[in-house]
C-alpha positions in Angstrom: 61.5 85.9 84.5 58.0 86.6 85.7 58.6 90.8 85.0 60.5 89.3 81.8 57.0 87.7 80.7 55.2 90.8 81.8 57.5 93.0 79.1 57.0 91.3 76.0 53.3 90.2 76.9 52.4 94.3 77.3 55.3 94.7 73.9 53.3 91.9 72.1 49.8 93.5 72.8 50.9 96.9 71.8 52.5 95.8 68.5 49.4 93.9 67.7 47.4 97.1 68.2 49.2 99.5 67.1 47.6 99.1 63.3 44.1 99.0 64.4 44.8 102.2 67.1 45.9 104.7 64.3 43.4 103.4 61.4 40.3 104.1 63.9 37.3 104.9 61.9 35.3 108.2 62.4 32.1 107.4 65.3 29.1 106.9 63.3 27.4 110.3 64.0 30.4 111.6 62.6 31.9 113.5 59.4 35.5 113.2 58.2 37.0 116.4 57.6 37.4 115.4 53.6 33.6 114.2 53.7 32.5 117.4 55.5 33.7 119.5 53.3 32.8 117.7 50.2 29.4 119.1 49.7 27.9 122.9 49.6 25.4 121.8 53.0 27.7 119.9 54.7 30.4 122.3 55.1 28.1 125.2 55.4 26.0 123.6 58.5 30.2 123.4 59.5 30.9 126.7 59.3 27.2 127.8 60.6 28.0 126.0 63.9 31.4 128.5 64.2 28.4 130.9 65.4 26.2 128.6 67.4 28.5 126.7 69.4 28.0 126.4 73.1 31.4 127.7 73.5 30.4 130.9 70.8 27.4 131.3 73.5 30.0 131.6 76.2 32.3 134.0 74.8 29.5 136.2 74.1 28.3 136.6 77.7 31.3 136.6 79.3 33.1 138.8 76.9 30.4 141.3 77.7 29.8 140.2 81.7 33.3 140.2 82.5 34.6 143.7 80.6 31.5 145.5 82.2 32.2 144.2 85.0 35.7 145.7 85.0 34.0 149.2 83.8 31.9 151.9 85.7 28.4 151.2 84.5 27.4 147.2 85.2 27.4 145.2 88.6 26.5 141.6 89.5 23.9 141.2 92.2 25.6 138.2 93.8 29.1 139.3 93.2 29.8 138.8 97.3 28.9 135.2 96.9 30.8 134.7 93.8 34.9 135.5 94.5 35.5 135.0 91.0 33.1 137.6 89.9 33.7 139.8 92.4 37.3 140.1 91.6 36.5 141.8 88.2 33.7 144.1 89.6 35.9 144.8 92.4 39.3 144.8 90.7 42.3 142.8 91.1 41.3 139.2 89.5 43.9 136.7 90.2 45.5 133.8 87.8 43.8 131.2 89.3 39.7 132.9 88.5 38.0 130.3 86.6 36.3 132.8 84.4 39.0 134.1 82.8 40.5 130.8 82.3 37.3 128.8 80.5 35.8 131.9 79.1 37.9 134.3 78.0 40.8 132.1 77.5 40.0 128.4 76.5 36.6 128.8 74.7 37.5 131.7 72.2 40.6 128.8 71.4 38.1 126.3 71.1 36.2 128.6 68.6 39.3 129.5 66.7 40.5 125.9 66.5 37.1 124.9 65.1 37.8 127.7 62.7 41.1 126.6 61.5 39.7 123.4 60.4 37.2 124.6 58.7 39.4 127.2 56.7 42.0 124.1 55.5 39.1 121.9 54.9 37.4 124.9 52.9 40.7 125.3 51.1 41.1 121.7 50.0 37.8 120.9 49.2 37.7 120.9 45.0 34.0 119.6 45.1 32.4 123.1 46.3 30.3 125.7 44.7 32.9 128.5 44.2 30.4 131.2 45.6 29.7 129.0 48.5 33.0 128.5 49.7 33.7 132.1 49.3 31.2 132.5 52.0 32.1 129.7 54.3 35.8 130.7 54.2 35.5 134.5 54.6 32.8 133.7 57.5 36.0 131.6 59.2 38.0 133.9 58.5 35.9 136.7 60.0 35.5 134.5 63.2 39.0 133.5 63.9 39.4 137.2 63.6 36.8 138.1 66.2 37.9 136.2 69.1 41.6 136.8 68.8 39.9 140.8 68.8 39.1 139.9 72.1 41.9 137.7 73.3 44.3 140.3 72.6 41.9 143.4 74.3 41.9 141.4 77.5 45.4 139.5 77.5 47.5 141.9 75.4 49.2 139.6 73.3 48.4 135.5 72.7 49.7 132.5 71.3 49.1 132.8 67.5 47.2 129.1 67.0 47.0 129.4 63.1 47.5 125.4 62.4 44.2 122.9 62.4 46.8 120.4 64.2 46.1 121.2 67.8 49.7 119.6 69.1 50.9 122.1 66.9 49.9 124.6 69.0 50.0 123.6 72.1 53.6 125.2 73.2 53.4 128.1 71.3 54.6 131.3 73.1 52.7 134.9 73.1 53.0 136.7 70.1 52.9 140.4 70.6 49.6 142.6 70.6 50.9 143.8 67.5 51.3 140.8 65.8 48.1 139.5 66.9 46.6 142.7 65.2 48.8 142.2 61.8 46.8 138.7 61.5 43.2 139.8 62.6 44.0 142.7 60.2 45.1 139.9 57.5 42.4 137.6 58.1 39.8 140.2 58.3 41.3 141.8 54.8 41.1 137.9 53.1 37.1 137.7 54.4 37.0 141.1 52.8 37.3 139.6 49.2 35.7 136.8 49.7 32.2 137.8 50.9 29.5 139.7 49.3 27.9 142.7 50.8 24.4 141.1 50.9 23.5 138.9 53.6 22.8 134.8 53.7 18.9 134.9 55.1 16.8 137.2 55.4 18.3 138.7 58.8 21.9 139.9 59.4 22.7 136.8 61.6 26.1 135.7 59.7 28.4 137.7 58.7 28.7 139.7 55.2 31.4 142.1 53.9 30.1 145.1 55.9 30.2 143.2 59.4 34.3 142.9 58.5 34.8 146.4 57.8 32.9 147.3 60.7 35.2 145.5 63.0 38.5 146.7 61.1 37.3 150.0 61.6 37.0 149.1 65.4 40.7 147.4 65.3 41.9 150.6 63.1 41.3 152.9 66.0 42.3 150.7 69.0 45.4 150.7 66.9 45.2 155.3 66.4 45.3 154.2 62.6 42.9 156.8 62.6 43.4 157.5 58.5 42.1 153.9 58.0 39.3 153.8 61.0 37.5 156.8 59.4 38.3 154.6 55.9 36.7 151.6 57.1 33.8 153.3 59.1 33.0 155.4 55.8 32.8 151.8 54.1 30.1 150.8 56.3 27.9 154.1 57.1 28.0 154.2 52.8 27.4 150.6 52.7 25.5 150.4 49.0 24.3 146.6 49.2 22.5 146.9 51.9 21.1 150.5 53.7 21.8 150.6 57.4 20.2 153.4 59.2 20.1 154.7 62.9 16.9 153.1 64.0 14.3 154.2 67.0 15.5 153.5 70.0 12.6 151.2 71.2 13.7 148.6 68.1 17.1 149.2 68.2 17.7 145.9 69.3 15.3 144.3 67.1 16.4 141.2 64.6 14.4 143.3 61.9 16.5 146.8 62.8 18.0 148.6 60.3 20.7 149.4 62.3 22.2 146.2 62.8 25.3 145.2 60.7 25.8 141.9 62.8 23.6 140.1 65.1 24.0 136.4 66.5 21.2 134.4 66.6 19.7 132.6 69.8 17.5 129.6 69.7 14.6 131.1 71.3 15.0 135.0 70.1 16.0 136.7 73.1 19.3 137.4 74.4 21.4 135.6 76.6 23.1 138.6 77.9 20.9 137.9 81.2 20.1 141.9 81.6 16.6 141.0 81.7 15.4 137.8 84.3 12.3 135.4 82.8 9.8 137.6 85.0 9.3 141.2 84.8 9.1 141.8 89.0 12.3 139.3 89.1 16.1 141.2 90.0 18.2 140.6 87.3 21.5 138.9 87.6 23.1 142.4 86.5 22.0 146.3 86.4 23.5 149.8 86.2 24.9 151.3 89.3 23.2 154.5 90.6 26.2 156.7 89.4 25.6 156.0 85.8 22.1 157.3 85.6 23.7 160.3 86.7 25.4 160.6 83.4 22.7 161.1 81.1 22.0 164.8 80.2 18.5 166.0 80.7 16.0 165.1 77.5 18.1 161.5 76.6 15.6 159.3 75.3 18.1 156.4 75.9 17.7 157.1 79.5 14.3 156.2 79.2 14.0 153.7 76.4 17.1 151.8 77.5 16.8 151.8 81.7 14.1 151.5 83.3 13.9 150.8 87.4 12.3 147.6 89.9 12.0 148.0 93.3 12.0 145.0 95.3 12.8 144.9 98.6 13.1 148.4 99.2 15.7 148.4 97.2 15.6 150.5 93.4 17.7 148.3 90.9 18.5 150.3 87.6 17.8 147.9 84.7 19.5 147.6 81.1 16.5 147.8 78.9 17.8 147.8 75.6 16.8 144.0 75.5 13.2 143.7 76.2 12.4 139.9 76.3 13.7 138.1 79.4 12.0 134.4 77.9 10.1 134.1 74.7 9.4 131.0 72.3 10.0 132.8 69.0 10.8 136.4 70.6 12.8 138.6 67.8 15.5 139.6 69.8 18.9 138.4 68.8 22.3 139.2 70.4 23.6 142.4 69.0 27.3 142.2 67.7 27.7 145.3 65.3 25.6 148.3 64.9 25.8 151.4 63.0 26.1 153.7 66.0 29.6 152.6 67.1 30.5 153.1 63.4 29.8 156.9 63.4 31.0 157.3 67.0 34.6 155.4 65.6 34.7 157.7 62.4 34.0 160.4 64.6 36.7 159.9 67.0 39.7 159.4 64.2 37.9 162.4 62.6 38.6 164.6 65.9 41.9 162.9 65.9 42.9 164.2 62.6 41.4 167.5 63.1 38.4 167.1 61.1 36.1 169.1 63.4 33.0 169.3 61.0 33.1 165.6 60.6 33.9 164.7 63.7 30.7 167.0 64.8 28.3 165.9 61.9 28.7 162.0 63.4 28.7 162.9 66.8 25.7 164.6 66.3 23.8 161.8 64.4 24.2 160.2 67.4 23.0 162.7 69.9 20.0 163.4 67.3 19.0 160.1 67.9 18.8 160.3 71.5 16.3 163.3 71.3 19.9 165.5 71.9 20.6 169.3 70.5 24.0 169.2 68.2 27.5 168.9 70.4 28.7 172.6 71.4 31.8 170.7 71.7 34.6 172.8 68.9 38.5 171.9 69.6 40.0 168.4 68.9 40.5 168.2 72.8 36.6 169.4 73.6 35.4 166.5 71.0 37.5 163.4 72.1 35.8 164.7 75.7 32.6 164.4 74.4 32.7 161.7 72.1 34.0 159.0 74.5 31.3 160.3 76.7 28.6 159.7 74.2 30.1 156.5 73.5 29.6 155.0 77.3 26.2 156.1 77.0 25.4 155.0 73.4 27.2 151.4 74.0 26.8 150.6 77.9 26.2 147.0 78.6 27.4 146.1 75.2 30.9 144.1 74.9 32.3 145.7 77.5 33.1 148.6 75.7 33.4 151.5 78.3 36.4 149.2 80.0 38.4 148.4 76.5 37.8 152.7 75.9 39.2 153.2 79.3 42.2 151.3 78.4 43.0 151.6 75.6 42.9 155.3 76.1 45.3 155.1 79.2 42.3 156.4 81.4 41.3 153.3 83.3 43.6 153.4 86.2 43.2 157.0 87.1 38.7 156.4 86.5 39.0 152.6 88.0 41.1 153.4 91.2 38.1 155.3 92.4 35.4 153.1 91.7 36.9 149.7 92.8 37.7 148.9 96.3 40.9 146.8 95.1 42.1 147.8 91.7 45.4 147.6 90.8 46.7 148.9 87.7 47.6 145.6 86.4 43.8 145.2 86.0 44.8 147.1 81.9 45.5 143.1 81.2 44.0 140.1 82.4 46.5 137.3 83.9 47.1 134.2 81.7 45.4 131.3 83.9 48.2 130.1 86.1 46.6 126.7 84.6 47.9 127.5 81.3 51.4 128.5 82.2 51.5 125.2 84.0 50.7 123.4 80.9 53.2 125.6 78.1 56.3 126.8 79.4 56.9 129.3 77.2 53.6 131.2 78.3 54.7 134.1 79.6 53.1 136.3 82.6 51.5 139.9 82.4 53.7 142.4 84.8 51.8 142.1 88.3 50.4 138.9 88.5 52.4 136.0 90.3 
C-alpha cells in the first residue's frame, strides 16, 4: 500500500503539472521566435549574432588551427604538452580528440542550428521590410552554407540538419559529401538572389552577393566543376557593385582593403587567429616551420611583408605576419574570410584544367605581380597546375587551412604528409566522427580507419 500511495502521489503531481510544464513562458531577457522576427532590428541583431557567436569565434580558429596543423607550413609551440594538438600536427588524431569533437563538429552544428531558426522565422515573419529580410535570409543562408563547407572538407560527408527542431535531427545519418555539396550549392544559389552586391556598413564584415559566389567558386573546384569555378570566380574578379582590387601587401589584411570580399569582425579589431602574441618579444602560440621559408623564390615580397623572425632563447621562430596587431582597443584588423587572391588563383586553376593556358597564365601572374614576381614561365596544363598550387600555399598559408584541404582534395596529401608527420596515416584525408557522437546516434557511421 505504501509503494501504492507513492504511485499515484508522483501520477497526481505530474498530471497537475503537466499544463503549466509545456505552457512555460519565454525567460524575461528573452525573445520568442514569432516576436524576434516581428521587427526589421530585432531579427537583424538575430541574424547579426549568426556571425559573432562564441561558437562562430571558435569555428574560425579552429577551422584554421587545426587544418594547418594537418598541412606543411604551421606548428603549435606546445603541441608536446597538448596530445590533442599534437595528434593533428603529428598525424593520426584519434575519435576520442576533443578538438575535433567541440570544434569542428558540435559548434559549426550549433551555428547551423541557430541558422535554421532564423531562416523559418525569416520565412514566416509577414511583418518585415521585404529588402530586409532579403538580407537576413540570404546572410543565413550563406552561413549554414559555410560551415557545412567545412564539415564536409574535414568529415567527408554529415548528417544533413536542415529542420529548426533539434530532436528532428538528432538521429540523422551521414548524408554523402555529394549531397552535402548539392545543398551548400542550393543554399548558396537561394542567398544568391536574395542579397545585393553592395555591402550593409561601411566595411565588408557581413556577407553580400559577391562573398556567395566567391565561396561557390571555391565549392565548384573542390568539386573539378571547373566550367562553373572559372564562372563564379569571373563573377567576383568583374564584380560591378563594388571594385575589389589586389591590394599592397602591407594592408592586405586591413578592414579598409580593397581586396577583401569577406571579413568577420572582432570586438577589439585584431584577429583572433593567435599568429601574433599581445607583446612583440613574446613566442606566439603558432609559426612557420623552417622548411617553408625555403619555399619562397628569391625577390617575394610576401616573404618579407608576411614573415618576419624572433629569437628568443636561442631559438629563431618564423612568424605569420600577415596580421600585425597582437592586442589593440580599436585596432583595424578583422579576420579575413574571402579575398580576391584565392579568386584568381581558383579561376586560374579550372582555367589550366580546361586548357585555357593564357588565362590560366594572365591570373597566375596577377598574383605573382603582386608579390614583386616576373610572369610564370610555366606553359602546359601539367607545368601550370604545378605552379599554381604552389603559388597558392604561398599566397594563402596560415589562412583556413588551405594548403591541407589542396593536399587532399588533390589526392597529394598522403604521399607530401607521410614525410613530414612522424605518425600519419592515410586515414588522416578525413577526420573521425567523435566516438562521442556515434555513442549518442546509431546510425552515425565511422570513416574507414578509425575504431
Amino acid at each position: 500500500m505504501k509503494k501504492l500511495s507513492y504511485i499515484l502521489l508522483a501520477l497526481g503531481l505530474t498530471a497537475t503539472s503537466c499544463k503549466k510544464f509545456v505552457t512555460i513562458d519565454n525567460a524575461p531577457n528573452s525573445l520568442s521566435a514569432s516576436d524576434t522576427y516581428a521587427s526589421d532590428g530585432t531579427a537583424t541583431s538575430a541574424v547579426v549574432a549568426l556571425y559573432s557567436y562564441w561558437a562562430t569565434t571558435y569555428c574560425l580558429q579552429y577551422y584554421t588551427w587545426t587544418a594547418e596543423l594537418l598541412g606543411d607550413d604551421i606548428q603549435y609551440r606546445y603541441y608536446s604538452s597538448t596530445p590533442a594538438m599534437a595528434e593533428f600536427q603529428n598525424g593520426n588524431v584519434t575519435t576520442t580528440n576533443s578538438n575535433v569533437r567541440n570544434y569542428q563538429w558540435y559548434y559549426p552544428y550549433y551555428v547551423i542550428a541557430e541558422a535554421n531558426n532564423a531562416i523559418e522565422g525569416l520565412t514566416k515573419s509577414t511583418t518585415l521590410t521585404t529588402s530586409v529580410k532579403n538580407q537576413l535570409l540570404g546572410e543565413s543562408y550563406f552561413m549554414r552554407a559555410f560551415h557545412f563547407f567545412y564539415l564536409n572538407n574535414f568529415f567527408g560527408g554529415v548528417p544533413l540538419s536542415l529542420d529548426p527542431v533539434a530532436l528532428n535531427n538528432a538521429n540523422l545519418p551521414r548524408s554523402t559529401k555529394a549531397e552535402v555539396y548539392t545543398q551548400i550549392i542550393s543554399d548558396l544559389k537561394t542567398a544568391e538572389e536574395l542579397l545585393p552586391g553592395t555591402y550593409t556598413g561601411t566595411l565588408h564584415a557581413r556577407a553580400n552577393k559577391y562573398a556567395v559566389e566567391a565561396l561557390l567558386a571555391r565549392v565548384y573546384l573542390y568539386q573539378k566543376d571547373y566550367t562553373n569555378a572559372v564562372a563564379y570566380a569571373t563573377k567576383v574578379i568583374g564584380a560591378t557593385d563594388v571594385t575589389y582590387t589586389l591590394s599592397d601587401l602591407s594592408t592586405t589584411f586591413k578592414t579598409s582593403s580593397a581586396e577583401t570580399i569577406l571579413q568577420f569582425a572582432t570586438y577589439y579589431g585584431y584577429s583572433s587567429f593567435g599568429y601574433r602574441a599581445s607583446s612583440a618579444t613574446t613566442i606566439p602560440n603558432y609559426y612557420l616551420y623552417d622548411s617553408f621559408l625555403s619555399e619562397f623564390e628569391t625577390g617575394d615580397n610576401r616573404k618579407t611583408t608576411w614573415t618576419d623572425s624572433l629569437v628568443s632563447g636561442g631559438v629563431t621562430y618564423r612568424r605569420v605576419n600577415k596580421y600585425k596587431l597582437g592586442t589593440a582597443t580599436a585596432g583595424d584588423e578583422y579576420n579575413v574570410v574571402l579575398r580576391l587572391a584565392e579568386q584568381y588563383l581558383i579561376r586560374a586553376e579550372a582555367s589550366a584544367q580546361l586548357n585555357d593556358i593564357a588565362t590560366a597564365q594572365a591570373d597566375l601572374d596577377k598574383v605573382r605581380t603582386r608579390a614583386g614576381l616576373a610572369n610564370t614561365t610555366a606553359a602546359t596544363k601539367d607545368e601550370l597546375l604545378t605552379a599554381i598550387a604552389q603559388e597558392r600555399k604561398i599566397e594563402l598559408f596560415g589562412e583556413f587551412g588551405h594548403r591541407w584541404f589542396d593536399l587532399v582534395r588533390t589526392g597529394q596529401a598522403d604521399a607530401v604528409l607521410s614525410q613530414e608527420k612522424s605518425t600519419w596515416l592515410s586515414r588522416d584525408t578525413l577526420m573521425p566522427i567523435p566516438y562521442q557522437e556515434i555513442l549518442n546516434n546509431q546510425k552515425l557511421t565511422q570513416n574507414p580507419g578509425y575504431e
